[in-house]
C-alpha angles and dihedrals in degrees: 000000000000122000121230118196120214104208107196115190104188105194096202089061102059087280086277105164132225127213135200136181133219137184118203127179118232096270094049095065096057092060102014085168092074088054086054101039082078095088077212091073088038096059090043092062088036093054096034086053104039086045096054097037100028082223126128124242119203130197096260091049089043088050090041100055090041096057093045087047091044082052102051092043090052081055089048108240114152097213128038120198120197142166131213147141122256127184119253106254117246118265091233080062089067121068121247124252110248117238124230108256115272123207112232119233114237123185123229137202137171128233136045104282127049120256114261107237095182093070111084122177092255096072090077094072124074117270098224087049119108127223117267100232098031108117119191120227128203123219104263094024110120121220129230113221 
């Protein structure tokens, strides 16, 4: 078995570069499209690939970097170094972090009947009456404090 090594430099990332690894039996470097024609052995590169690098990898990038890579291990060359852009992977692709538990607030009261929230203590008072210590000001009045 010989390793071969895919190098993928993606430019709009920084030009941070991926790598992944294959092992291919004799036979299978003579013809490395057969090894790739097993959708298996295609979403293995695709997921090893998105998950290093949180890019996303379509069907035309994925076809695109397997034939150049098919090609340069028919010529034999042990490592294949190629660039290209890949979009960022949505957030929703990657799994939220989960959040400590929180305890829910509940609110507690005594007694058979709920509390009326609406009553204040200003609803015993007469609604036409005005409070004790409201002055009214005029416009052009001047105040004394």
């Amino acid at each position: 078995m010989a390793q071969y090594t895919l190098i993928i430099e993606i430019p709009n990332a920084g030009n941070q570069q991926f790598r992944y690894n294959l092992n291919l039996a004799r036979q299978a470097e003579d013809f490395p499209q057969d090894y790739f024609k097993k959708q298996e052995n295609r979403d293995k590169l695709r997921v090893d690939i998105e998950t290093q690098s949180a890019r996303q990898i379509s069907e035309i990038d994925l076809e695109f970097l397997i034939k150049q890579w098919c090609r340069d291990i028919q010529q034999g060359l042990k490592t294949t170094n190629l660039r290209r852009d890949l979009t960022t992977i949505a957030p929703s692709k990657y799994p939220t972090p989960k959040q400590p538990n929180q305890q829910k607030r509940t609110n507690t009261f005594s007694g058979s009947k709920l509390p009326d929230l609406g009553k204040t203590s200003n609803q015993n008072q007469n609604p036409n009456q005005e409070y004790p210590q409201t002055e009214k000001w005029s416009i052009g009045e001047q105040a004394d404090f």
